[in-house]
C-alpha positions as CSV (number, residue, x, y, z in Angstrom):
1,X,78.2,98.9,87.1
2,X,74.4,98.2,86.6
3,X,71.7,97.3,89.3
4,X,70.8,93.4,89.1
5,X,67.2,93.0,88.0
6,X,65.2,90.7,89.5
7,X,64.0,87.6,87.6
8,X,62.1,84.8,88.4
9,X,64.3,81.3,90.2
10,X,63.9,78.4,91.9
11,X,60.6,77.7,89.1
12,X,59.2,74.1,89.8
13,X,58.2,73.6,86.9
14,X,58.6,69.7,86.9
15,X,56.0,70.3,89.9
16,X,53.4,71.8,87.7
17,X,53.8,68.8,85.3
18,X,53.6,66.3,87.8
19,X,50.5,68.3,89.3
20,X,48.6,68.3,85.4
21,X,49.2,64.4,85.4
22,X,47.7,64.2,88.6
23,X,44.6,65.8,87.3
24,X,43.7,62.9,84.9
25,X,40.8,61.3,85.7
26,X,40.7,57.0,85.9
27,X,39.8,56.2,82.7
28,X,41.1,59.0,80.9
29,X,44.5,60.3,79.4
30,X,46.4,63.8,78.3
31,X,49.2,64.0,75.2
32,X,52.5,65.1,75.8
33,X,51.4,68.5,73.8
34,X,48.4,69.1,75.9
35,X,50.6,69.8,79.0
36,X,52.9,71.6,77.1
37,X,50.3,73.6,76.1
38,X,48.7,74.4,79.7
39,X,52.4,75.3,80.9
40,X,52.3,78.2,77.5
41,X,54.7,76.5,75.3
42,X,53.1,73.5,72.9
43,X,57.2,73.3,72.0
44,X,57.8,71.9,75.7
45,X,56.1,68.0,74.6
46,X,59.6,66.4,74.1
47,X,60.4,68.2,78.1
48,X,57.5,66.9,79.4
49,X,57.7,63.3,78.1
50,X,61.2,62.9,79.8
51,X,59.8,64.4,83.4
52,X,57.0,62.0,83.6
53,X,59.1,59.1,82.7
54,X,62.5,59.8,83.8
55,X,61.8,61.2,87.8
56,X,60.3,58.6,89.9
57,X,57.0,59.6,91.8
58,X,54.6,56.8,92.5
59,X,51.9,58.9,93.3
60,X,51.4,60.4,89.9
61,X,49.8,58.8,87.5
62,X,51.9,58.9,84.5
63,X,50.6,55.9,82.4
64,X,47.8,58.1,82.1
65,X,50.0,60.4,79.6
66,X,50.1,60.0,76.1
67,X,51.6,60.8,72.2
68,X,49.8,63.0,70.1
69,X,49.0,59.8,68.4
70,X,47.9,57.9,71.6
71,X,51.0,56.0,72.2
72,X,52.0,54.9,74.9
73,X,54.9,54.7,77.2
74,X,58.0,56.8,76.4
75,X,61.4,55.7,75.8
76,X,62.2,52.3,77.3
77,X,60.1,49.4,76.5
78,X,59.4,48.6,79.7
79,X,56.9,52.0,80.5
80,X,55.0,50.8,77.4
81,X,54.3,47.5,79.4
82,X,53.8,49.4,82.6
83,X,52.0,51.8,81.1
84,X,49.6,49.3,79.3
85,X,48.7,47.1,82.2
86,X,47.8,50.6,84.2
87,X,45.7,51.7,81.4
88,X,43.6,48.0,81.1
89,X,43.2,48.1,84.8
90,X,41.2,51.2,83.9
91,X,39.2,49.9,81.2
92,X,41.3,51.7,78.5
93,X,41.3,49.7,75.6
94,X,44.6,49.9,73.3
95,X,45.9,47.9,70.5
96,X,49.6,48.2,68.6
97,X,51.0,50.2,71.6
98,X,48.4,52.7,71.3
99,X,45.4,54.2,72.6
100,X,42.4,52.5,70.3
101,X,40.0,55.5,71.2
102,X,42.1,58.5,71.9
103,X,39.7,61.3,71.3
104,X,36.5,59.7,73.1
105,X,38.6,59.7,76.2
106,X,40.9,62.5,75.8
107,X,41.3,64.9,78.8
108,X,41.8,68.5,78.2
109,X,40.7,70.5,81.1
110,X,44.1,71.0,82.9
111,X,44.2,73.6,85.1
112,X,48.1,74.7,85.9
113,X,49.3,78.2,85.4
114,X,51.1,78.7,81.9
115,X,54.3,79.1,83.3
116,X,56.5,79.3,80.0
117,X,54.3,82.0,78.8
118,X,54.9,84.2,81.8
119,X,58.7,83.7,81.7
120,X,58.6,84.1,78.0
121,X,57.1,87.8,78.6
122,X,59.7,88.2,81.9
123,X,62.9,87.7,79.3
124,X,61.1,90.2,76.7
125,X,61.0,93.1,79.2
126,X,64.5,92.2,81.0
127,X,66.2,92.6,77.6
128,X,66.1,96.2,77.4
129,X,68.4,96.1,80.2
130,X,71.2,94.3,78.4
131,X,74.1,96.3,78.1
132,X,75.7,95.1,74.4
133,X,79.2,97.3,75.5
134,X,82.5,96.7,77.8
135,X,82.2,97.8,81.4
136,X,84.4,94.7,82.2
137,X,85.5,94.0,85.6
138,X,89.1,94.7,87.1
139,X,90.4,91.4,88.2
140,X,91.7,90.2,85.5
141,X,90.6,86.7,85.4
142,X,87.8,85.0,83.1
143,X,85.5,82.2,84.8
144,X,84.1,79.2,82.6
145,X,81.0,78.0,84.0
146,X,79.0,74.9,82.8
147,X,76.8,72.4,84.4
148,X,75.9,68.7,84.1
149,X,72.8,66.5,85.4
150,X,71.3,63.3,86.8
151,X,67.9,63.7,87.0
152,X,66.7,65.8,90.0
153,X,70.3,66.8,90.8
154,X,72.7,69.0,89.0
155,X,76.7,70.1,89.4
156,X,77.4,73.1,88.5
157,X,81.6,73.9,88.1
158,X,83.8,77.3,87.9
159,X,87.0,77.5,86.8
160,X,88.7,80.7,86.9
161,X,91.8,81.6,84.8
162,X,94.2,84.4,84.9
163,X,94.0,86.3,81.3
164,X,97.8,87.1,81.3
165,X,99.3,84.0,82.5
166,X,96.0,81.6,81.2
167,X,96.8,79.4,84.3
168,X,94.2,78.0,86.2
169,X,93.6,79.9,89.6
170,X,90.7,78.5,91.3
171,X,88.6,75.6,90.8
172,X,84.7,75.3,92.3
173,X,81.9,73.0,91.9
174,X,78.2,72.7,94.1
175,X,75.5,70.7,93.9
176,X,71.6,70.4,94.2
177,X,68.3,69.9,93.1
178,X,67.1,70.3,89.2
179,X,63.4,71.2,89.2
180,X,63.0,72.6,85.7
181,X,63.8,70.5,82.2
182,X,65.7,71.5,79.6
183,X,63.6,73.3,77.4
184,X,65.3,75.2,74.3
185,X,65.0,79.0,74.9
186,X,64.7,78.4,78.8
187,X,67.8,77.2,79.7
188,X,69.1,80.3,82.1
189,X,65.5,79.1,84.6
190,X,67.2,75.9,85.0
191,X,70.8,76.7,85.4
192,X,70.8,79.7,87.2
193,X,70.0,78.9,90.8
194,X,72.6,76.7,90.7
195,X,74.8,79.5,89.2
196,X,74.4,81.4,92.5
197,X,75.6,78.6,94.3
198,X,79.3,78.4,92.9
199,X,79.4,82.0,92.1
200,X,80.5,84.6,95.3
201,X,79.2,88.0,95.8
202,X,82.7,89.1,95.9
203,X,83.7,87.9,92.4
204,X,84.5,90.4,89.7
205,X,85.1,87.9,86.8
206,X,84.1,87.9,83.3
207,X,81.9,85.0,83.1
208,X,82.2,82.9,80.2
209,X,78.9,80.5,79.9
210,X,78.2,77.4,78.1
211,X,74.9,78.8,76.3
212,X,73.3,81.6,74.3
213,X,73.6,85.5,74.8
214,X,71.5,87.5,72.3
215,X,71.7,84.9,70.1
216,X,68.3,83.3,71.2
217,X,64.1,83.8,70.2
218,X,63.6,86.5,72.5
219,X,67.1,88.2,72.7
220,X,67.8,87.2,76.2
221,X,69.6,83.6,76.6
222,X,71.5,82.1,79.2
223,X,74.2,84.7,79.5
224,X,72.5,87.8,79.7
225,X,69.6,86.1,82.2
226,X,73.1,85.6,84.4
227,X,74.4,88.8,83.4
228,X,71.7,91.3,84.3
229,X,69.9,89.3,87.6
230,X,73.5,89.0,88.4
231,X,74.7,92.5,87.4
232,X,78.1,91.2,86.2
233,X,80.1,90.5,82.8
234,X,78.9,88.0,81.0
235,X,79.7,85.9,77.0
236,X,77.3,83.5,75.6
237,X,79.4,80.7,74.1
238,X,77.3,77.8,72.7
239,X,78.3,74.9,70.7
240,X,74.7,74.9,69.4
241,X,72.9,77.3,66.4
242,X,69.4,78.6,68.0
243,X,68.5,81.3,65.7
244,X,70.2,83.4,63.1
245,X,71.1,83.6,59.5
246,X,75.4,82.2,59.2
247,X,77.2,84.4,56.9
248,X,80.0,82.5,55.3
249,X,82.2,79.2,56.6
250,X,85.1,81.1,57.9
251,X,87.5,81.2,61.1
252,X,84.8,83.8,62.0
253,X,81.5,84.4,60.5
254,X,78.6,86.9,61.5
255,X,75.6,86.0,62.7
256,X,72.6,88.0,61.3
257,X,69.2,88.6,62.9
258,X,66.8,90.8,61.5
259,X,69.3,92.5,59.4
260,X,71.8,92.8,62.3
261,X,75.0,91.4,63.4
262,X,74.2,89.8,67.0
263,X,76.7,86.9,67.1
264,X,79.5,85.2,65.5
265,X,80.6,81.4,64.8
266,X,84.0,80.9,65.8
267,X,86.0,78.0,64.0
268,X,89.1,76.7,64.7
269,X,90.6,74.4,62.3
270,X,87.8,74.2,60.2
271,X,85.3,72.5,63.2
272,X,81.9,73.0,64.4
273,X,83.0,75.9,66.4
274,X,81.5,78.4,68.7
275,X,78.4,80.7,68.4
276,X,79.4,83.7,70.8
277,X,77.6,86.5,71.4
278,X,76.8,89.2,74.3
279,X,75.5,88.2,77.6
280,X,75.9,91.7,79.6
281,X,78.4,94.4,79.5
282,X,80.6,93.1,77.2
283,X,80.7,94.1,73.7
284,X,80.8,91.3,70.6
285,X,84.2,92.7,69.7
286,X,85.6,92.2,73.0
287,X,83.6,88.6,73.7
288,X,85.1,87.2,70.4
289,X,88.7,88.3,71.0
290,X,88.5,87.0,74.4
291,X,86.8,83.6,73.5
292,X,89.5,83.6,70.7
293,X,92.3,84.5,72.9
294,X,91.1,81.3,74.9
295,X,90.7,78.6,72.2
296,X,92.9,75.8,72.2
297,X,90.6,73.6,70.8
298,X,86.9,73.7,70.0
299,X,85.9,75.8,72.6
300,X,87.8,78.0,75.0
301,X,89.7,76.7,77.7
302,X,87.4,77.9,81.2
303,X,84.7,76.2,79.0
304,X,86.0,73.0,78.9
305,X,87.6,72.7,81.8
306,X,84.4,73.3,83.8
307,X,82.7,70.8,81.4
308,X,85.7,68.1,82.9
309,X,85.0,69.2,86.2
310,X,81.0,68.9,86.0
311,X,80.8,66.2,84.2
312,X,83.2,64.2,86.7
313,X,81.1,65.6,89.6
314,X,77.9,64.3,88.2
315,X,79.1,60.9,88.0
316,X,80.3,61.4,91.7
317,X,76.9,62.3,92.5
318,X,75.2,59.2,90.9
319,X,77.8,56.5,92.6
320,X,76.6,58.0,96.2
321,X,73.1,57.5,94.9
């Protein structure tokens, strides 16, 4: 069994935005893409957008952010009226639902650590430690993990299932707080704190997870963050195509990067499918006859039973709100 590696959790990064926004002067704004870029990742805008305007904090001054084309407001029509009122009250002029002079007030001296660009270099030198080979666990069961969100909160389930009898043998679910968006190619810095919290240091499961192994930018998704700063078996199984070249339409087709096989879409009946590939000590032979073995529908079974189970206690979470 390998040593877990130590990676970087529990990043508030929805802090560091709210902390830029709160660096605009009166008077002035920031785009979208100007935070994004102060946090290392111009590709974070779209994230960004939705923390300022979906997570409540009075204090922070998000009429203040803006489109790369001065719009304003995001989403609902009712922050473009918000938004607008703020910004007059200031003495910023605007016209059409836009900012009339964008670049004589534009505010560009944010001063917030580039976070994405330091956990971009933390996943290039933990992949070298991915193990693409089997040196699968003894118990004999599989684990499906996903997780589902309302705002600042997030469920995470586990449902484990005997590989012999495919019965469901044990059920888990936790909750608590979300402090980093989803952001493709960073998903493993949200999910995997709460991970931890359904997952037991005695477990010796294969853990199947609702995101990208290999099969990512920087060759280290979801499944092998979980894998090797969790020294356990993991599969990357994602509904979604992140990177890769598809060879063919079939029940299984290879997934080439840079000349090399690193994943494969698994379709049953003719569907969307599966893009599987290795999170961490399990090899792509053994994670595709596994997922496979496990697919009664679109995606195998521990999948989308935790989906059920996370999904229901999300909306069990926003009733209590």
């Amino acid at each position: 069994m390998s040593p877990s590696a130590r990676c970087s959790e529990d990043v508030d990064l929805n802090g560091l935005i709210f902390k830029a926004v709160g660096q605009i002067p009166e008077g002035r704004v920031a785009t979208y893409g100007e935070i994004a870029k102060a946090l290392g990742d111009v590709r974070a805008a779209k994230a960004v957008a939705q923390v300022v305007w979906d997570l409540e904090r009075p204090e922070v001054p998000r009429h203040r952010v803006v489109s790369a084309d001065g719009e304003i407001g995001f989403g609902e029509a009712i922050s473009i009226v918000e938004a607008t009122r703020s910004l007059r009250a200031e003495g910023v002029p605007s016209k059409g639902g836009r900012i009339a002079n964008l670049d004589a007030i534009r505010f560009k001296d944010l001063r917030i650590p580039p976070m994405l660009r330091q956990l971009r270099e933390e996943q290039e030198a933990l992949r070298p430690l991915v193990l693409e080979y089997d040196d699968l666990p003894a118990s004999g069961c599989i684990s499906g993990l996903d997780a589902s969100y309302s705002k600042e909160m997030g469920c995470v389930a586990l449902v484990r299932l005997d590989l012999t009898s495919l019965e469901v043998v044990e059920v888990r679910k936790a909750v608590g707080p979300v402090r980093f968006p989803y952001i493709t190619g960073y998903l493993g810095y949200r999910e995997l704190p709460l991970i931890r919290k359904v997952c037991r240091p005695s477990d010796e499961d294969v853990l199947l997870i609702d995101g990208q192994g290999v099969l990512h930018p920087r060759g280290f998704g979801i499944a092998c963050q979980v894998g090797v700063c969790m020294s356990t078996a993991t599969i990357g199984a994602a509904k979604s195509h992140l990177v890769g070249m598809v060879m063919g339409d079939g029940a299984r087709s290879e997934v080439m990067v840079d000349g090399k096989v690193k994943g494969m879409r698994l379709s049953r009946g003719g569907g969307k499918g599966i893009f599987v590939s290795v999170g961490h000590r399990v090899s792509l032979r053994t994670a595709c006859a596994l997922c496979e073995r496990l697919m009664v529908g679109r995606v195998p079974e521990p999948l989308r039973l935790a989906h059920v189970l996370a999904t229901r206690g999300r909306k069990e979470m926003e009733m209590d709100t």
